[in-house]
GUDRENMAR-571196 format. One record per residue: residue in one letter; x, y, z of N, C-alpha, C in turn. Coordinates in steps of 0.001 Angstrom, whole numbers, padded with zeros to 6 digits, always signed. Layout:
<sites>
AXYZXYZXYZ...
</sites>
This chain:
<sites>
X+006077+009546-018048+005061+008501-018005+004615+008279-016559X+003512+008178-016207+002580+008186-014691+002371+006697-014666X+002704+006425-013819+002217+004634-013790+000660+004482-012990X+000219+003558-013336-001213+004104-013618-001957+003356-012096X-000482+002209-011941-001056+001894-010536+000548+001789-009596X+000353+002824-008335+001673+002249-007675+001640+001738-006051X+002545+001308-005728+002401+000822-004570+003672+000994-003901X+003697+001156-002243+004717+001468-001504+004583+000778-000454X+005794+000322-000016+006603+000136+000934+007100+001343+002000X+005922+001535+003284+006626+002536+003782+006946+002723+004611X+008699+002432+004765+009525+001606+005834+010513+003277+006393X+011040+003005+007524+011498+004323+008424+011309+004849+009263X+010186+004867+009715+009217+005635+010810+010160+005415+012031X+010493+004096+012462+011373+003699+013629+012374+004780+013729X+013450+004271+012491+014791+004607+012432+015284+005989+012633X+013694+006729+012190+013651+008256+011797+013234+008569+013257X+012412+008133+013951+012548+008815+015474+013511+008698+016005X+014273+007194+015863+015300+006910+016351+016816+007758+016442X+016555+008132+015191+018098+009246+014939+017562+010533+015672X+016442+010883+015850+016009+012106+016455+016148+011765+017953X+015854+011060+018570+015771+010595+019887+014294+010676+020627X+013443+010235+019426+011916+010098+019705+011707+008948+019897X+010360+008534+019984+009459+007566+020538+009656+006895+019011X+009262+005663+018970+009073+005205+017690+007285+005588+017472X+006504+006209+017947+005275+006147+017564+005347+007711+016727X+006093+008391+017768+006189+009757+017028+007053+009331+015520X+007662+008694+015043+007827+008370+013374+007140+007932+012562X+005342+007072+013203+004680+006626+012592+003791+008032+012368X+003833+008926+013525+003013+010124+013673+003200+010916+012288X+004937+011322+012442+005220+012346+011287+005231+011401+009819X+005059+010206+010063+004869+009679+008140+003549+009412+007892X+002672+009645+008897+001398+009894+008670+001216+011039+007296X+002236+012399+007782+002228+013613+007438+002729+013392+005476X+003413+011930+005553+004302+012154+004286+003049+011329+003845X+002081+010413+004388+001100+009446+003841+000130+010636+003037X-000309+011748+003827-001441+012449+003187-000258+013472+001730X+000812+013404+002119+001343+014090+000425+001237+013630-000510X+001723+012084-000259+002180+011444-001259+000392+011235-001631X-000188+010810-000807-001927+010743-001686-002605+011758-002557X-002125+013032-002032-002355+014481-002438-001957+014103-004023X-000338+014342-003858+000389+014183-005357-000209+013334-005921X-000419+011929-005957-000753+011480-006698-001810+010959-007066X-002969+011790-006356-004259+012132-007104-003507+013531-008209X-003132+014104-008153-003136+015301-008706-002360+015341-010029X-000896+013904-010047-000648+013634-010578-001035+012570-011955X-001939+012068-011761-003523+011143-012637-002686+009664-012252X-002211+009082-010974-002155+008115-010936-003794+007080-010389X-003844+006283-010866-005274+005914-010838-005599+005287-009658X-004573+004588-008399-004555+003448-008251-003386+003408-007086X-003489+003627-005816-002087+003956-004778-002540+002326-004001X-001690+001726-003341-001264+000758-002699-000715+000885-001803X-000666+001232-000168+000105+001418+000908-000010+000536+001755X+001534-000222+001878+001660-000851+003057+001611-000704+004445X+000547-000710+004578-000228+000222+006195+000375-000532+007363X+000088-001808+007394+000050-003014+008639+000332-003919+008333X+001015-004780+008560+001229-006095+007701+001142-007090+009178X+000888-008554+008563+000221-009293+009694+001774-009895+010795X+002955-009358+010037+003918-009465+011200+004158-008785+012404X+003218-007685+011417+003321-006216+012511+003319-006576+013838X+002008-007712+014103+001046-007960+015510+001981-008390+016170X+003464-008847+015620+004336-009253+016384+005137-008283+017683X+005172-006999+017088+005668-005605+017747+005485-005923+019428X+006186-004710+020208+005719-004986+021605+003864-004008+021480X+003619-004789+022296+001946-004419+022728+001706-003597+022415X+002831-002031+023185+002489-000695+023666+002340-000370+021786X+003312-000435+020911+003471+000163+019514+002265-000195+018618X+001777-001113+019286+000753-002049+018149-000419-001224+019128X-000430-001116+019402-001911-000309+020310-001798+001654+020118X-000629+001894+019881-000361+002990+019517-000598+003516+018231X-000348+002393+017200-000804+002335+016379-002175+002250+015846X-002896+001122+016019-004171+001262+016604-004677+002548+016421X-004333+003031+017931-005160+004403+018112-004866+005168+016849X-003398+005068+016385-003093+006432+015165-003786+006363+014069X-004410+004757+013225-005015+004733+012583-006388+005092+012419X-007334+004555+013771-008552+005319+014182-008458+007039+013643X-007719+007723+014478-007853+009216+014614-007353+009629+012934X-005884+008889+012248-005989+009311+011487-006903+009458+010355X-007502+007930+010278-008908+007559+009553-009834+008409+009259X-009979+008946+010526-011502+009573+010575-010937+010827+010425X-009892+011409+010780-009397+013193+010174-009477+012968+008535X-009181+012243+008008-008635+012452+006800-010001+011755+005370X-011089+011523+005794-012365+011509+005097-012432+012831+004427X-012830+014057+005041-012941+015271+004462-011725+015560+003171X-010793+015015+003678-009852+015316+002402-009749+014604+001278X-010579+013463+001723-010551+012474+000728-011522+012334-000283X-012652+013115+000098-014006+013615+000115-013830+014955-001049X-012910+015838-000901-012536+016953-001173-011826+016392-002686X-010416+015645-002367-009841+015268-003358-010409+014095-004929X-011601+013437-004058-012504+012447-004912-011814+011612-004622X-011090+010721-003386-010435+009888-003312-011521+008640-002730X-010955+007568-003357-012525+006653-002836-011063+005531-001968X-011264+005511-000881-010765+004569+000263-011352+003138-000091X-009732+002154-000074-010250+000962-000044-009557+000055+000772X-009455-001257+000933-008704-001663+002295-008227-003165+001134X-007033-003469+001656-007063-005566+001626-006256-005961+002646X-006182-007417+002989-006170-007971+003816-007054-008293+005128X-006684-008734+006130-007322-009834+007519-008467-008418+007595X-008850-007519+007672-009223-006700+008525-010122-006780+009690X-010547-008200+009614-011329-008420+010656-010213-008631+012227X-008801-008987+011431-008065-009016+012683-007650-007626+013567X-008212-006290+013455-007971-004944+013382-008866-005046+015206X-008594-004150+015769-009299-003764+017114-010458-003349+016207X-011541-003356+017328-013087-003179+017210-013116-001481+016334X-012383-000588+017232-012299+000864+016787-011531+000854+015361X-010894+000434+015219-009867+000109+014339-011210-000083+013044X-011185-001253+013434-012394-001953+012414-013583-000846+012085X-014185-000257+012820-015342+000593+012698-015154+001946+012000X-013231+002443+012520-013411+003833+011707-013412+003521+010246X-012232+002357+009995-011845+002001+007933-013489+002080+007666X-014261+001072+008254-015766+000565+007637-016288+001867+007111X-016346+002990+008063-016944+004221+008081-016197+005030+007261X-015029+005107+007049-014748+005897+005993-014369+005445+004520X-014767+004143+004377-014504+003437+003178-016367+003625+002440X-017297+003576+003281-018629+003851+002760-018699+005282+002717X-017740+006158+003751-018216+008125+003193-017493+007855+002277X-016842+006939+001508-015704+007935+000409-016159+006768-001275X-017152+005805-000591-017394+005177-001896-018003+005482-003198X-018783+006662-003203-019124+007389-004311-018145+007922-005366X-017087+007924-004741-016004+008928-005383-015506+008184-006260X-014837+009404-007215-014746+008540-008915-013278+008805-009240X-012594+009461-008478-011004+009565-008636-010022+008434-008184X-008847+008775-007620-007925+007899-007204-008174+006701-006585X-007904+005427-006364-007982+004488-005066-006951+004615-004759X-007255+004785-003224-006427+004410-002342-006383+003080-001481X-005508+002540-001137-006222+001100-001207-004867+001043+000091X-005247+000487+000805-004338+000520+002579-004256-001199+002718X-003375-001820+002773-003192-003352+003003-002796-003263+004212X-003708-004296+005289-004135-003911+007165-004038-005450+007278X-003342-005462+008420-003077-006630+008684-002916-007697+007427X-002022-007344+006628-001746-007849+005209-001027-009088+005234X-000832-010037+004414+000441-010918+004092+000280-011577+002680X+001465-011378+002047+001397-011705+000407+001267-013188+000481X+001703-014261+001683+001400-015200+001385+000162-015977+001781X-000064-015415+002636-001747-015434+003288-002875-015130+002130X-002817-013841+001661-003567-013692-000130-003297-014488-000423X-002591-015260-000926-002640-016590-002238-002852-017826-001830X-002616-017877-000106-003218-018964+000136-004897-018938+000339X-005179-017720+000564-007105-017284+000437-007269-017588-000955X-006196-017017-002313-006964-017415-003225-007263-018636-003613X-006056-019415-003169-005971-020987-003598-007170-021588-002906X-007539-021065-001698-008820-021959-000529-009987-021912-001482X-010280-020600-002139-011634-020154-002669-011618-020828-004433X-010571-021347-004808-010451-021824-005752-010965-023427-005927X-010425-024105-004189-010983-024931-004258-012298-025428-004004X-012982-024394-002989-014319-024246-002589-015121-024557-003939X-014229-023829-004867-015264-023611-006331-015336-024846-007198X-014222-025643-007069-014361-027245-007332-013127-026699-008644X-012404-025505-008599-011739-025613-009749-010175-026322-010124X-010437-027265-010581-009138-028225-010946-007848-028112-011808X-008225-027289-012665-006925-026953-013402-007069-025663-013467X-007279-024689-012538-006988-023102-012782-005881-022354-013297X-006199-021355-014437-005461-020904-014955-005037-019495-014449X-003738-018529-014695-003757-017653-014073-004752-016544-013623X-005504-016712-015193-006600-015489-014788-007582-015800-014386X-007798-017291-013459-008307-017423-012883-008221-017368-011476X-006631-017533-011212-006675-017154-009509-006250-015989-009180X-005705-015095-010415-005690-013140-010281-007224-013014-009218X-007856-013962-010007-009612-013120-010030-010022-013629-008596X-009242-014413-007906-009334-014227-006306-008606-013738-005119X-007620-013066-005851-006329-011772-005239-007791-010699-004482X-006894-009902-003374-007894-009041-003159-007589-007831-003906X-006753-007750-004893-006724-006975-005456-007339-007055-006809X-008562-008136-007384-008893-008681-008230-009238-007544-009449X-009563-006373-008600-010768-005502-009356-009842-004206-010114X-008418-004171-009062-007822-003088-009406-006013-003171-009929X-006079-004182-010381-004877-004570-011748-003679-004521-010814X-002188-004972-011258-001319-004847-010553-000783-003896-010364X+000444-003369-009837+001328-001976-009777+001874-002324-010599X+002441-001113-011342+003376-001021-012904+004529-000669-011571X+004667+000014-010552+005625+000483-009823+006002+000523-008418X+006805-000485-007915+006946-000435-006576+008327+000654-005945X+007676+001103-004926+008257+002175-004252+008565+001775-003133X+009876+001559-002657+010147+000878-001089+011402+002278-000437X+010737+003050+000308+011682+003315+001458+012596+002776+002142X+013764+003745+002551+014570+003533+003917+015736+002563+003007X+015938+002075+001801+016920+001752+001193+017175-000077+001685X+015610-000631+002362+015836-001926+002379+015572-002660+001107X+016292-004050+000903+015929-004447-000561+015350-005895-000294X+013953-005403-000053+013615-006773-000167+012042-006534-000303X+011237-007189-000341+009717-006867-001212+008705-007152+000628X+009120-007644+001404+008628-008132+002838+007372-008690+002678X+006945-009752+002008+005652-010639+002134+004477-009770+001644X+004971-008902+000547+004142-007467+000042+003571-008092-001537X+002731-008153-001840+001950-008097-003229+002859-009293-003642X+003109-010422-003352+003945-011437-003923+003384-011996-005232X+002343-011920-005955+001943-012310-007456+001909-011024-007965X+001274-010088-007143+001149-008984-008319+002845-008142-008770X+003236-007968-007830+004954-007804-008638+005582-008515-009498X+005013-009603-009949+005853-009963-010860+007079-008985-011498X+005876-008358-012603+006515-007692-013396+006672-006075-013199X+006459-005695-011679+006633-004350-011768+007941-003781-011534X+007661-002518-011988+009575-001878-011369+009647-001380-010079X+010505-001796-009626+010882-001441-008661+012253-000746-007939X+011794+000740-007422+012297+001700-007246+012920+001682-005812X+014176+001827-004966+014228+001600-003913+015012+003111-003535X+014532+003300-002546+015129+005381-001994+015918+004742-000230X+016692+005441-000291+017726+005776+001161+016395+006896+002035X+015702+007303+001596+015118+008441+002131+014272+007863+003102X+014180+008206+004378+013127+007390+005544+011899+007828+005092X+010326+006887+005040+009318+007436+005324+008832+008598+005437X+009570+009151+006806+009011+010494+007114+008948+011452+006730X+010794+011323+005731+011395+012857+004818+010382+012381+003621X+010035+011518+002680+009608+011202+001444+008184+012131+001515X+008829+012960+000618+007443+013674+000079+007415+013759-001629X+007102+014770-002000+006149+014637-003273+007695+015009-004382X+008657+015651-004154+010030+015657-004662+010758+014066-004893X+010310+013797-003487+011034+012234-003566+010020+011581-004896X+008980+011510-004629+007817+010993-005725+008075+010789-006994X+008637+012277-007287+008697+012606-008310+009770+011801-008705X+011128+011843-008186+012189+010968-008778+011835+009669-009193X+011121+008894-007832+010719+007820-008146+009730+007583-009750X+008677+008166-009851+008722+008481-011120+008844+008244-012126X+009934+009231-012576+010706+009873-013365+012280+008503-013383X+012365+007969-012525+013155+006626-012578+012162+005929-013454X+011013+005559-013036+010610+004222-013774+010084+004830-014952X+009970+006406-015428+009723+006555-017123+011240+006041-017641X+012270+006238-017049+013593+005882-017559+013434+004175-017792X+012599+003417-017236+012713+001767-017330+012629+001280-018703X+012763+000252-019250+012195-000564-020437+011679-001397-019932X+010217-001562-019655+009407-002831-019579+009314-003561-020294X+009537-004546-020136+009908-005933-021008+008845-007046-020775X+008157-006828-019048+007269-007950-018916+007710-009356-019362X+009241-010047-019116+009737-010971-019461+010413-011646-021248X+010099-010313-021520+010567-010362-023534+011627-009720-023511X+012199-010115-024855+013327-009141-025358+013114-008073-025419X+014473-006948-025034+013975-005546-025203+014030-005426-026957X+013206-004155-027243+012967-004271-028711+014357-004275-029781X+015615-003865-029407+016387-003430-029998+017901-005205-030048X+017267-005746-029497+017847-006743-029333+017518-007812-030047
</sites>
């Protein structure tokens, strides 16, 4: 069973230069390398719907040099990776602050989210300068703007920035931490969630696969009895 929307956590990059005796930028460099597999696979695999925890708004906390390093890696990677996305039918999408992004920053996503909007395959969808509790407090602001007084759930789904493209059936967190980090906090409710020892950098399309192939093994219950009970 392919889960039809998934999302990752993709934690390691540090730890993985770190055991090598690299830079921590060179770990964001080489999981760049595991970012374009895992997109590969799972266009190829008919998942409809990818979720990557790109940046999150604690990030900005980092020292200067990493957050500017970064920066730059996203620019260059941005703009290399249109043609493939272009190629694969992958249509690029973004959530969160993004206006909080450097100017370059800001200009390459813009530019490759309009070359890749025609496309009718996978989303890829990059959460940039993200925070799960920041989303729900945007949705709650725009809820009240609207004068709405007793909103019901499917009414403040419908101001998530993920409004248009349903929740993850499957969360995927690297590096063997267990904790969700201020990531999709309404839309997990009910998803499964898969956690790997494997850093970022090693996780490729094998690792994928387990992950997977774990959550066809799940019983989704979505808060009910399982059927046999």
């Amino acid at each position: 069973m392919i889960p039809r929307h998934i999302a990752v956590i993709m934690d390691g990059n540090g730890r993985w230069a770190r055991q090598r005796g690299l830079s921590r930028i060179e770990g964001h460099r080489e999981g760049v390398n595991s970012t374009r597999e895992i997109v590969r696979a799972c266009g190829e695999l008919g998942v409809q719907v990818l979720t990557l925890y790109t940046f999150s708004r604690e990030n900005w906390k980092r020292p200067l040099d990493e957050v500017s390093a970064l920066m730059d890696l996203l620019v260059n990677t941005v703009g290399k990776e249109v043609k493939n996305l272009n190629q694969n039918n992958v249509r690029l999408r973004t959530i969160g602050r993004i206006e909080d992004l450097t100017l370059p920053a800001r200009t390459a996503i813009h530019k490759a989210v309009k070359a890749t909007s025609n496309n009718t395959g996978m989303i890829l969808n990059l959460a940039l300068s993200y925070s799960g509790r920041q989303e729900i407090v945007d949705a709650a602001a725009a809820l009240v703007r609207e004068g709405k007084t007793d909103p019901t759930e499917e009414d403040f789904a419908a101001h998530l920035y993920t409004n248009d493209v349903g929740d993850p059936d499957l969360l995927i967190r690297t590096s063997g931490e267990m904790r969700i980090s201020n990531f999709l906090l309404w839309q997990l409710a009910y998803a499964e969630i898969v956690v790997t020892e494997v850093l970022w950098p090693d996780f490729r399309r094998p690792q994928l696969i387990a992950a997977i192939e774990e959550y066809g093994r799940r019983d989704r219950r979505f808060g009910a009895l399982a059927a046999s009970s």
